[in-house]
N, C-alpha and C positions, 0 to 999 in steps of 0.2 A: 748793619749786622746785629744780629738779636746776641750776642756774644754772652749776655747775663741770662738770657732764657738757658741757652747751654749751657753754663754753668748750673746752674736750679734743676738741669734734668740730672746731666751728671752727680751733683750734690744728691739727689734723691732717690739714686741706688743703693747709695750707703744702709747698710741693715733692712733692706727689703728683700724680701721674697723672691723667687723665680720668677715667676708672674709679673711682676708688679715692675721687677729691674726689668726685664723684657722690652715690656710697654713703656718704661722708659727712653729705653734703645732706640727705639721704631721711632721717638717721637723725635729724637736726636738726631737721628739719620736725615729724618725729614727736614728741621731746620739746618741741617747741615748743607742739604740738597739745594734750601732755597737763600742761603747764603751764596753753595760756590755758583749759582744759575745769574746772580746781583753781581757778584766778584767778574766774571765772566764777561758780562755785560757793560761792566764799567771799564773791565782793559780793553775790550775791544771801541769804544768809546773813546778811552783814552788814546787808541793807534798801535794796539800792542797786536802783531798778529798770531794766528792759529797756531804757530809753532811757538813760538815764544810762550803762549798762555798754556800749549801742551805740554812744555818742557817744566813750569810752573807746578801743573798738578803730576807730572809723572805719567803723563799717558802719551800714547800718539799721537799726532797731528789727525791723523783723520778721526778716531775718536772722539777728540774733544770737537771737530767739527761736526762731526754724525750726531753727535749729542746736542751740541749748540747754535749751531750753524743755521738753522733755520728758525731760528724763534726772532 
C-alpha cells in the first residue's frame, strides 16, 4: 500500500489553488484505485469471497465482481 504517497497528496492540498488541489484529487483517486484493485486481490488470495469483500467496500456482490472478477 502506497499509504505515505496518499498522505503527501492529501498533505498537498493544503493552501493550493483549485487547479492544483484538483490534480491532486485525480492522483489520489488513482492511487486509491490501485490499492483497493491490491486489497481485492489479496482477499481473494486469502479465501475471502465476493460477498464478504463486497460487504468490506460497501457495495454489491455483483459489483465488486463486475469490477474485479475478471482480472
Amino acid at each position: 500500500m502506497e499509504v505515505e504517497r496518499m498522505q503527501t497528496l492529501v498533505a498537498s492540498m493544503d493552501g493550493k489553488g483549485p487547479a492544483e488541489a484538483l490534480y491532486a484529487v485525480a492522483e489520489l483517486q488513482k492511487e486509491v484505485e490501485r490499492t483497493e484493485a491490491s486489497l481485492v486481490r489479496q482477499a481473494r488470495q486469502a479465501g475471502l469471497s465476493w460477498e464478504a469483500i463486497a460487504l468490506c467496500l460497501g457495495v454489491s456482490k455483483q459489483a465488486v465482481h463486475r469490477k474485479y472478477g475478471k482480472r
